[in-house]
C-alpha positions as CSV (number, residue, x, y, z in Angstrom):
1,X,58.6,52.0,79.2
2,X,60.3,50.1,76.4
3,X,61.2,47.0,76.3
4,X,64.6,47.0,74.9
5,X,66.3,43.9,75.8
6,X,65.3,41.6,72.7
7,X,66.8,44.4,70.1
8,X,70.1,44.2,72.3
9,X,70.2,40.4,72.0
10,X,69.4,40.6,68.7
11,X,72.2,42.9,68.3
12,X,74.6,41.1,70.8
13,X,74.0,37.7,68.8
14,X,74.8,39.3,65.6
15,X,78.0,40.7,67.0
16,X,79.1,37.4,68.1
17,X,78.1,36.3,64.4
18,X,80.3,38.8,62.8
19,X,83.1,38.0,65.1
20,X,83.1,34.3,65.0
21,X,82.8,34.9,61.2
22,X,86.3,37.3,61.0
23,X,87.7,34.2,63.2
24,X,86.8,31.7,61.0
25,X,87.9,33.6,57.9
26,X,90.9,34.0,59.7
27,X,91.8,31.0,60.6
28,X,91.3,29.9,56.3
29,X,93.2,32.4,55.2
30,X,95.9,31.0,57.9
31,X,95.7,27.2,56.4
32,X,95.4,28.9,53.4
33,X,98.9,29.9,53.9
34,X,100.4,27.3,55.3
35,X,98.9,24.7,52.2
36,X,100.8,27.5,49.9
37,X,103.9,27.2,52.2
38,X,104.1,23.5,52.2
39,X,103.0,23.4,48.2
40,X,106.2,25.4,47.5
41,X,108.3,23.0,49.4
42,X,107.4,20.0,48.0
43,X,107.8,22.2,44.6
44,X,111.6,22.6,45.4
45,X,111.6,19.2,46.5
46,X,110.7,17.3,43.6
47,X,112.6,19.8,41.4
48,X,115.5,18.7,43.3
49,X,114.9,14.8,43.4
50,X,114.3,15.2,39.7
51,X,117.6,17.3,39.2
52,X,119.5,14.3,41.7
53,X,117.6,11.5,39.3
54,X,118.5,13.3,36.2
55,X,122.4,13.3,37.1
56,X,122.2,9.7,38.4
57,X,120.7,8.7,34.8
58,X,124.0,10.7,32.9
59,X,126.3,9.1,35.7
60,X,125.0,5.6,34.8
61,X,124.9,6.1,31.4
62,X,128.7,7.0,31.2
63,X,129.3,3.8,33.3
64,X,127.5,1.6,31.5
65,X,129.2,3.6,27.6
66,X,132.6,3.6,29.7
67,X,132.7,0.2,31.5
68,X,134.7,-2.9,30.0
69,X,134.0,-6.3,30.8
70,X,136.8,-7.8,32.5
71,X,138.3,-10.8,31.5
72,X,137.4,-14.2,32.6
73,X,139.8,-15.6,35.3
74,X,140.4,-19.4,34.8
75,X,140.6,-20.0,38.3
76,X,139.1,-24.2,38.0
């Protein structure tokens, strides 16, 4: 009689490879995705602080060109 139980370990052990190998690949490709997600947001988000900083710039420059100095009160 053979013995066959060392060629089904081997083969068991090599299944459990393969599978803890497609888990492990999965579970990149999943941070994988969520780095990409959370790249994109901070993307928009800095085009939109730059877009907020950019109109605060214009706003203070057209204060500052605009602005008068008032006149000094005597008030000793």
């Amino acid at each position: 009689m053979f013995n066959w139980r060392p060629v089904y370990d081997i083969e068991r052990r090599g299944r459990e490879s393969e599978k803890r190998t497609q888990q492990l690949e999965s579970e990149f490709e999943q941070r994988e995705l969520e780095r990409d997600k959370r790249l994109k947001q901070l993307r928009r988000e800095n085009e939109r602080l730059a877009a907020l900083e950019s109109r605060m710039d214009a706003l203070l420059r057209n204060a500052d060109s605009s602005s008068q100095t008032p006149p000094a009160t005597g008030s000793n």
